[in-house]
N, C-alpha and C positions, 0 to 999 in steps of 0.2 A: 396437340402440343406434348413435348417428350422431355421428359427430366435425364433423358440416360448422358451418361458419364462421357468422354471421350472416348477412355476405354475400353466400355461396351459396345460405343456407338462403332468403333472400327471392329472390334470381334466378331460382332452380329453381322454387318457389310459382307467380311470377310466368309463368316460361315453360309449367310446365303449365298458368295457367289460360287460353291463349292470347294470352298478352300481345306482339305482333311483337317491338315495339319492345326489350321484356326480352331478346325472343330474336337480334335486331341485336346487342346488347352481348353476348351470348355468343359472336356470330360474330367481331365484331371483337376485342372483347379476345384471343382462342386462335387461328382461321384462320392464320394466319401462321407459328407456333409449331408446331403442329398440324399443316399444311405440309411444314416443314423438319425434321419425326420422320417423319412418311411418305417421307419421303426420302432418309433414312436408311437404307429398308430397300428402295424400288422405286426405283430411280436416273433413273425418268425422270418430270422435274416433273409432267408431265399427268396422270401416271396417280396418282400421290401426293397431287395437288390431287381428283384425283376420288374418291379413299379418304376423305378431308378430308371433302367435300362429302357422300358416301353416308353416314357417320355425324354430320354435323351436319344431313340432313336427314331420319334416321332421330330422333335427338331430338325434331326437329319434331313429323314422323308419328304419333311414339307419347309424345308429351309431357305425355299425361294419367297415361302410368300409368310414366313417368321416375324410374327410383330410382338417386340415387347414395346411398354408402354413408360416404365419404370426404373429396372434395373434390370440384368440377365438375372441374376440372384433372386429377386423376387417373384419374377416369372417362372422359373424352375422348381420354388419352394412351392410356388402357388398351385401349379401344375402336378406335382409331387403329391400335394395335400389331396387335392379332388381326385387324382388317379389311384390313391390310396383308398381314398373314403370309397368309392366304386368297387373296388375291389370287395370293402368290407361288406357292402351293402349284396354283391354275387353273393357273396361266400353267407351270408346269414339268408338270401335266398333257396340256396343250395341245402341248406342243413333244414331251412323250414321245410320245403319238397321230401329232402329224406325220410325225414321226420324221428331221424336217431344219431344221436351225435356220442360218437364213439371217445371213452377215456383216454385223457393224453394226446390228442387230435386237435388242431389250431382248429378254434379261435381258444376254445375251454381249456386246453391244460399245453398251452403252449408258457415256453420257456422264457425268464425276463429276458427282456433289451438290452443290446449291447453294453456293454462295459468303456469307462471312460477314465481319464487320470483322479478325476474326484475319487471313484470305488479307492484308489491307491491311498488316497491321504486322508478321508472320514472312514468312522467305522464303517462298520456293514450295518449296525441296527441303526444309526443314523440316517444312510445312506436308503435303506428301506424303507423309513419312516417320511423320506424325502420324496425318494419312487412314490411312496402308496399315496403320499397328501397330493402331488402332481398329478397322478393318474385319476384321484378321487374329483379332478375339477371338471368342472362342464368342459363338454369339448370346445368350445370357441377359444374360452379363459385358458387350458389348456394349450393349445395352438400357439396361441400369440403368447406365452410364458416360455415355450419352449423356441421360439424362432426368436425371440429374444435372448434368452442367456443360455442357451444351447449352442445357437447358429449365428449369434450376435450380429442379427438382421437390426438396422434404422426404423422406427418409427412408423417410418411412409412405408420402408420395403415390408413390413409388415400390413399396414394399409392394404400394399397393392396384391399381395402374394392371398389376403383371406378375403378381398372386396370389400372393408370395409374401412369410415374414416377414420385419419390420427390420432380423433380424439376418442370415438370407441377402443380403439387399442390401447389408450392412455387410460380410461377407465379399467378395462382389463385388467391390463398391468398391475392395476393400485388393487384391486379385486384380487388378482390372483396373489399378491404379495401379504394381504391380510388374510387369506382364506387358508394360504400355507403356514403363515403364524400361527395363526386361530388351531391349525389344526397339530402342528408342530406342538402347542403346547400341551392341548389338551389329548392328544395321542390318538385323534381321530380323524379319518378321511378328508380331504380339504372341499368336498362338495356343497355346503353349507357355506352359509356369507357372502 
């Protein structure tokens, strides 16, 4: 049984049965958005766009037998997530194998995450303080805070995009929204609570 939308349900139709054009409107409506979640989690834009790009031209590839289950959106987020975290998981294999991880070289001394119209209207030590309590949360709590009021993903579309249920994510949520308090006030990392 499938909860997708009308919407998705003819855009998906449409991109399996090779329709470009259907699959343009999938790139542009998400890429961007899609983007600045992979960025969240690999700090350096290129390689975030390129996580982006290997699962929207994995879509393509295998377009004929494309199952979402949910939403396209959450499917993409969720897809996005795990092809990120793989990456991170190479790339911290890679450096173990080296065994010298050179200054200024992602993952150690890469540059923050994109910029967004909040940077515009909070300070910057605000906006820092903001960054570091987010960044300081366990990754799950993390994830579903930011596909929330980042990507102003539903409830369920978060659900479906981490595996897990509505109401774990509703715990989350209430976790990560005390743990950024907690940490907001007391000027330390929000990983605690």
């Amino acid at each position: 049984m499938t909860d997708l939308s009308q919407a998705d349900s003819v855009l998906i139709t449409r991109v399996r049965s090779g329709d470009e054009q259907a699959f343009q409107t999938l790139f542009d409506v998400y890429y961007a958005g899609l983007c600045a979640f992979a960025a969240t989690y690999i700090k350096v834009e290129e390689m975030a766009e390129e996580v982006v790009q290997d699962v929207l031209l994995d879509v393509w590839e295998r377009r004929a037998r494309w199952v979402v289950s949910s939403s396209i959106k959450a499917y993409l987020y969720g897809a996005v997530r795990n092809k990120a975290l793989d990456v991170l998981r190479r790339v911290r294999r890679e450096d173990q194998l080296a065994s010298q991880v050179t200054t200024g070289e992602w993952p150690l001394g890469a540059a923050s995450a994109r910029g967004s119209q909040l940077d515009q209207i909070m300070t910057a030590e605000v906006w820092t303080a903001i960054r570091d309590a987010v960044d300081g949360m366990p990754e799950k709590r993390r994830a579903v805070f930011l596909l929330r009021w980042d990507h102003g993903m539903s409830y369920a579309d978060i659900a479906s995009a981490t595996g897990t249920s509505i109401q774990a994510v509703e715990r989350q949520l209430v976790r990560a929204l005390h743990s950024l308090r907690d940490a907001l006030r007391a000027g330390r990392p929000a990983s605690e609570g």
